[in-house]
C-alpha positions in Angstrom: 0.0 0.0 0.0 0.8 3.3 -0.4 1.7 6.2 -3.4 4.7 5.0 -5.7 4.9 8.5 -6.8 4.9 12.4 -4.9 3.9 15.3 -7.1 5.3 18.0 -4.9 4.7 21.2 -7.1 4.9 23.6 -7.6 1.2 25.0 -7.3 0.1 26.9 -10.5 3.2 24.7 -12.5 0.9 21.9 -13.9 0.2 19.9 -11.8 -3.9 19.6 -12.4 -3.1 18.7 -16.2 -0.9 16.1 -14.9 -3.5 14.9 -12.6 -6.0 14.8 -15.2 -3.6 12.7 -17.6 -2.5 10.1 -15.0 -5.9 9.1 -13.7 -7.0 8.6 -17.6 -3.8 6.3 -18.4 -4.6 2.9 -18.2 -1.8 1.7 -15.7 -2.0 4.7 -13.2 -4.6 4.7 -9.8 -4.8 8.3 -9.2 -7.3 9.2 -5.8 -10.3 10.6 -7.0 -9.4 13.7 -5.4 -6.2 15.5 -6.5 -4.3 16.5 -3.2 -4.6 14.6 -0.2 -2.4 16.9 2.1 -1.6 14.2 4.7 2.1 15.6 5.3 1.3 19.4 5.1 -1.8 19.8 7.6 -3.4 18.4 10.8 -3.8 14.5 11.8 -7.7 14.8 13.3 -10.1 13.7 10.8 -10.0 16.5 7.8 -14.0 16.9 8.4 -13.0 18.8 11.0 -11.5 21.7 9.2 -15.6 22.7 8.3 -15.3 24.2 12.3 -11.5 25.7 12.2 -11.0 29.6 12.9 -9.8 30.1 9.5 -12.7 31.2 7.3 -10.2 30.4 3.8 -9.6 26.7 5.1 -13.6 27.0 6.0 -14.1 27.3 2.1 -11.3 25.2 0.9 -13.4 22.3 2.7 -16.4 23.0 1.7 -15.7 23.1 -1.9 -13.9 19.9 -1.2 -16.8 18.0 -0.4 -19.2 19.6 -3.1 -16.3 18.5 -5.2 -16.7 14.8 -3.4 -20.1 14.8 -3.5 -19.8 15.5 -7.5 -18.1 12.6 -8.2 -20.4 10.8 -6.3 -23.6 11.1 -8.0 -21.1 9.8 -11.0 -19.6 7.0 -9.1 -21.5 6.1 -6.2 -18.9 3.0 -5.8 -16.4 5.3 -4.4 -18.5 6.3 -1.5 -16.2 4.2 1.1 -13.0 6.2 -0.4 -14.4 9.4 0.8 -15.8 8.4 4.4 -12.4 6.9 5.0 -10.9 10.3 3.2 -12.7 12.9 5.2 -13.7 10.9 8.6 -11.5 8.5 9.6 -8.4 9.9 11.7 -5.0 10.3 10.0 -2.1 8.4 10.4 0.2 6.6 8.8 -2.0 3.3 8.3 -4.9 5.7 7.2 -2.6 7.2 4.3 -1.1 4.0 2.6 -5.0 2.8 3.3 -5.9 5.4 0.5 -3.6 3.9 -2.4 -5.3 0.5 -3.6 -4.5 0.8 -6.9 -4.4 -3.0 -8.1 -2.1 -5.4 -9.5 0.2 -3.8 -12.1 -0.7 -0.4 -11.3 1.2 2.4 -9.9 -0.3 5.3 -7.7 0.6 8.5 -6.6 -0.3 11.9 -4.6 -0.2 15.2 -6.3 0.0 17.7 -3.3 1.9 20.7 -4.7 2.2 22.8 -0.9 4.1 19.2 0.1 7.6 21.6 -1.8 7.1 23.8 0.9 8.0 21.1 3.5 10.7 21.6 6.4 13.2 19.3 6.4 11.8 17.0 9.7 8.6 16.6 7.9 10.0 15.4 4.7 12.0 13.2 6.7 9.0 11.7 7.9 7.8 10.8 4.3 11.4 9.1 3.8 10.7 6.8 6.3 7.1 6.3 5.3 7.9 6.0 1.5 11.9 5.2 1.2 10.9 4.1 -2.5 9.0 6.2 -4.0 9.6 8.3 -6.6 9.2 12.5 -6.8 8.0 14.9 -9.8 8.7 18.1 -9.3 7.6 20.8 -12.0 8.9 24.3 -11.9 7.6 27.4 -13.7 9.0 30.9 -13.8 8.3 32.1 -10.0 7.7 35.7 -11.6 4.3 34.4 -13.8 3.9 31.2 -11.4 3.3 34.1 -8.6 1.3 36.8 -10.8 -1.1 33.8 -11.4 -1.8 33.5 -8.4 -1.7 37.2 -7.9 -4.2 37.9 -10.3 -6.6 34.9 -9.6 -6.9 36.7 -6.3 -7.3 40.3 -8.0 -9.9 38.6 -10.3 -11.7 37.6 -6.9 -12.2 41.9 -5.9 -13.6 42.0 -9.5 -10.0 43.6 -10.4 -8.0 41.0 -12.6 -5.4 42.9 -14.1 -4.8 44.4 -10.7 -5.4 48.1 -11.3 -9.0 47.9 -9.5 -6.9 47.4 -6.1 -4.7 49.0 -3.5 -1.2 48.3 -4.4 -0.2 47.1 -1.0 -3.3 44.8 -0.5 -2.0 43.2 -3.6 1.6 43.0 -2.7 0.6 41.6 0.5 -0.8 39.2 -0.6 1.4 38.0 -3.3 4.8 38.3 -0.7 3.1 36.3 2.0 5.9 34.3 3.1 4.4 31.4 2.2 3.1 31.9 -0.9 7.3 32.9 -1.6 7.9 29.2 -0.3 6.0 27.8 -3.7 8.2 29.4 -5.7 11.4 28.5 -3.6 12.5 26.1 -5.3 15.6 25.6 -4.6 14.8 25.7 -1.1 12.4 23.0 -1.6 15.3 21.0 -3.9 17.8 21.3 -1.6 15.9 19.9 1.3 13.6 16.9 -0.7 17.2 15.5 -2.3 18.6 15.2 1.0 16.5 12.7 2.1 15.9 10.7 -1.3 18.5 9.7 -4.0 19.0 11.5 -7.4 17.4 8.6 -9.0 14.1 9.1 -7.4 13.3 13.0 -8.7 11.9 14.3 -12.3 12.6 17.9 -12.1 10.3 19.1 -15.0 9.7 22.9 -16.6 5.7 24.0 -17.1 7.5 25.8 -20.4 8.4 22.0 -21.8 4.4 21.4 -21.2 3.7 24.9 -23.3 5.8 24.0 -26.0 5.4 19.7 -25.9 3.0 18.4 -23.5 2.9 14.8 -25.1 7.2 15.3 -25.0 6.9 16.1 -21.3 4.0 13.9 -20.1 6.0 10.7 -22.0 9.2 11.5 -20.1 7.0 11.6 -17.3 5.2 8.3 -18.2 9.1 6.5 -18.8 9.6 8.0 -15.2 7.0 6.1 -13.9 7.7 3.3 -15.7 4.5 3.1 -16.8 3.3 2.7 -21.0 4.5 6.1 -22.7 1.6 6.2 -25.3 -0.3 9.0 -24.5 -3.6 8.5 -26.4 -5.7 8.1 -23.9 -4.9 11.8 -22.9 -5.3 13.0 -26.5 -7.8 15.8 -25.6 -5.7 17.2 -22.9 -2.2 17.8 -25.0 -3.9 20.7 -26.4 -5.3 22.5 -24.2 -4.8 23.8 -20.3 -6.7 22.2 -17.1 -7.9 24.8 -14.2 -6.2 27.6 -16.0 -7.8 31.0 -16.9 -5.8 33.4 -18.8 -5.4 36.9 -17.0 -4.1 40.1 -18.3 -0.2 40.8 -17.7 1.1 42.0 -14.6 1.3 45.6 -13.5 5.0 46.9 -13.7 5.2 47.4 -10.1 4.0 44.2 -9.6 6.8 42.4 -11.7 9.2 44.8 -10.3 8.6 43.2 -6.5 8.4 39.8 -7.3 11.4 39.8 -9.3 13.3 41.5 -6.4 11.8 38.9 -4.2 12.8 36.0 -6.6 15.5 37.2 -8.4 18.3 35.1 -5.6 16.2 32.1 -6.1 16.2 32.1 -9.9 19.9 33.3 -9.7 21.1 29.9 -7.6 18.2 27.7 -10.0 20.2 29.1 -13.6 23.4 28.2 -12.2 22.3 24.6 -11.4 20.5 23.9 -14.2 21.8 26.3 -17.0 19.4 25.6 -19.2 17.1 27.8 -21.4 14.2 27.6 -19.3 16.1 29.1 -16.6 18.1 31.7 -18.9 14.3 32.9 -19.9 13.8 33.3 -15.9 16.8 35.4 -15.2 15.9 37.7 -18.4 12.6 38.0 -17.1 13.7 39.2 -13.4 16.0 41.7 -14.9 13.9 42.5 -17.3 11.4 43.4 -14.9 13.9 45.2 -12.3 14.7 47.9 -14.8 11.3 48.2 -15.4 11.3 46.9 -18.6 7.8 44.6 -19.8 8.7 40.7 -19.9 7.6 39.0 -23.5 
């Protein structure tokens, strides 16, 4: 029992597309909801977050289960999944419970906030899952951010982020932890000391812009799973959960590339590749006030 695979970002990187292919491919068990947050948030059953203080975990629950109760009325059969989901206490036994994929299937658990882990918790998920393996997708942390940014503008009725205060927006958008999903070398740098080289796929959002079926095969030969991708013919072409927002206010870019620009610094000289270049021009781009492309 258990995941054979982590998806551990980065939020707004991919990783709902990804979902979305693996649960269609024929020798992947995927949960029948996307994120299971079992190392990121509180053991008590996860019906209890309907009565915590927070009034945006509140919502996050609630959608959750009209999500649930969804895919119910389309597959009754899963009904014991989600009582044992939502109910039951978390542990350990309750987590590997949740993978039951079958003979000759893999499984896995796409939780992008599990990159912003400290090192004891990921610690913890070595010695849960020694094996498994760990996808990691990255995306510019200048238009992975503004995403964000602007889904919450969109929210005040203001999506291109003129229609609200400047400092309500850059509060939001430089809430420490909402820096952590785009640390990724933070989040590198702690994950790869606890699991070997061989265990990560460290893939770029831009690779699924430019060749999604490239990217998800190279995924798929990961996972060591079949690498024809037919079955997720009518997702290649298009974007999952993804709205398209108008570009980023210059001030805007100008903060979070000084806020990023170390990070994407220390990624480019690791990985040196064009992906990262594009990054760096970006950030500089945007600290002389200059419009990214």
């Amino acid at each position: 029992m258990g995941p054979d695979f982590l998806c551990i970002g980065a939020q707004k990187a991919g990783t709902t597309w990804l979902y979305e292919c693996l649960r269609r491919h024929p020798d992947v068990w995927m949960p029948p909801i996307k994120e299971i947050h079992y190392f990121d948030r509180a053991r008590g059953p996860e019906i209890r977050t309907l009565f915590v203080r927070s009034p945006q975990l509140r919502l996050w629950m609630r959608r959750r289960l009209s999500e649930a109760a969804s895919d119910l009325g389309r597959h009754p059969s899963r009904a014991p999944w989600y009582v044992r989901a939502f109910a039951f206490p978390r542990n350990d036994n309750w987590y590997l419970s949740l993978f039951r994929p079958g003979a000759g299937r893999v499984s896995g658990d796409i939780t992008p906030a599990y990159a912003r882990l400290e090192a004891p918790e990921v610690e913890q998920v070595q010695r849960l899952l020694p094996g498994t393996k760990i996808i990691f997708l990255m995306r510019d942390p200048i238009e992975r951010m503004w995403s964000q940014g602007a889904m919450f503008a969109s929210r005040l009725g203001a999506a291109d982020g003129k229609g609200i205060q400047e400092n309500d927006l850059l509060e939001f958008l430089l809430h420490p932890t909402r820096l952590r999903n785009s640390a990724y070398d933070r989040a590198l740098e702690i994950w790869e000391s606890f699991f070997r080289p061989e265990q990560f796929f460290i893939g770029f959002y831009e690779d699924l812009k430019a060749s999604p079926e490239g990217l998800l095969t190279d995924i798929y030969r990961f996972l060591s799973v079949s690498d024809d991708s037919a079955h997720a013919r009518q997702l290649l072409g298009r974007k999952v959960n993804s709205r398209s927002y108008p570009p980023a206010p210059p001030f805007v870019r100008q903060a979070l590339a000084k806020a990023s620009y170390p990070t994407i610094s220390r990624l480019h000289d690791r990985f040196h590749n064009e992906h990262t270049a594009a990054w760096l021009l970006n950030a500089k781009r945007a600290l002389e006030g200059q419009r990214g492309d």
